[in-house]
C-alpha distance (Angstrom), angle and dihedral (degrees) to the residues before:
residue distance angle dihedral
X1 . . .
X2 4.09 . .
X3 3.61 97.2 .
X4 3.59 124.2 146.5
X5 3.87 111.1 -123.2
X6 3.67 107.9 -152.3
X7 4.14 113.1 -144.8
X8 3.76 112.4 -126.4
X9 3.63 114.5 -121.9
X10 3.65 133.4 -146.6
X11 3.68 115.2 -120.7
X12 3.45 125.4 -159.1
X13 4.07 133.6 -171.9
X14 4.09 117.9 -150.6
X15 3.71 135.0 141.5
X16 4.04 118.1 -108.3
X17 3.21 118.5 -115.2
X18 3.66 100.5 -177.1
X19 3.44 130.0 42.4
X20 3.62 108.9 164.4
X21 3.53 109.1 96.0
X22 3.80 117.9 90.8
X23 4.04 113.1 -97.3
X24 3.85 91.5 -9.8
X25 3.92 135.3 82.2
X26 3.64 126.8 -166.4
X27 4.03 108.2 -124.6
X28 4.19 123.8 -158.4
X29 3.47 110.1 -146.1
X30 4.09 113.8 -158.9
X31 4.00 123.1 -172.3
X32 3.94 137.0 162.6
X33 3.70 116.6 -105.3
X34 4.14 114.9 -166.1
X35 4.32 97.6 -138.0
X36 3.23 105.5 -144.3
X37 3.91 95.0 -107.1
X38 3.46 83.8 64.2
X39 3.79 105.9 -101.0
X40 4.10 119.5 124.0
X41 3.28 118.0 -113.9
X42 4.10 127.2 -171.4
X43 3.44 117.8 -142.6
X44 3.99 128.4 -165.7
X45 3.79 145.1 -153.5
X46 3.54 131.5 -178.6
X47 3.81 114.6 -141.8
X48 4.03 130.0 -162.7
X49 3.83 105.6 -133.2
X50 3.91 125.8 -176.0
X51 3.92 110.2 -123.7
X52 3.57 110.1 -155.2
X53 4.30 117.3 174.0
X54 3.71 89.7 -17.3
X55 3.85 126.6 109.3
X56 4.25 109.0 -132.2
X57 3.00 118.8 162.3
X58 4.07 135.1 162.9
X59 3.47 120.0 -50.2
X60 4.38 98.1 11.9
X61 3.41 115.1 127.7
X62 3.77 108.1 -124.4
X63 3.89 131.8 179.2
X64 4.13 110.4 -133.5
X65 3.98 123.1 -157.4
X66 3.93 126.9 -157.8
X67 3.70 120.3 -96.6
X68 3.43 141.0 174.5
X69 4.10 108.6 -87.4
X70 3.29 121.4 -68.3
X71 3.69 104.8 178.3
X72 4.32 132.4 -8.3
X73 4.08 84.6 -83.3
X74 3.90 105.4 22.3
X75 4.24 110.9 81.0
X76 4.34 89.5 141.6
X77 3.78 128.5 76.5
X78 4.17 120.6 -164.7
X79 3.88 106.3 -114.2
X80 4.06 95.0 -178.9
X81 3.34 143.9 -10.3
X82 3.97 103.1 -114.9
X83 3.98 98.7 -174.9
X84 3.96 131.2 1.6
X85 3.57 119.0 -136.7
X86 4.16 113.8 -102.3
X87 3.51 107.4 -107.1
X88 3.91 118.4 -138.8
């Protein structure tokens, strides 16, 4: 009867786009919309994450999971980096 029932949380993968705060990156989230003429459309979002222990920075592709607020703008935390960005 006491057991602890765990909230599922959304989980979303973007790439950051901005890195330069302290402890938070700024993710863009892209996905395909069907208009209703038929046509796909993307549509994006940025998100403020909270980094904590993980290396981010601009142009990785990173996969965010719902938290409880961190800040007024920051809901997201960065569970793993999925992809670095290629360095030239």
């Amino acid at each position: 009867m006491t057991e602890a029932i765990q909230k599922v949380r959304r989980t979303l993968t973007g790439r950051v786009v901005s890195d330069k705060m302290q402890k938070t990156v700024t993710v863009l989230v892209e996905r395909r919309v069907k208009h209703p003429i038929g046509k796909i459309v993307t549509r994006s979002r940025k998100y403020a994450a909270h980094v904590d222990g993980l290396e981010a920075g601009a142009g990785d592709m990173v996969q965010i999971e719902e938290c409880a607020p961190v800040s007024k703008t920051k809901a997201w935390r960065v569970i793993r980096v999925v992809e670095k960005a290629r360095t030239i």
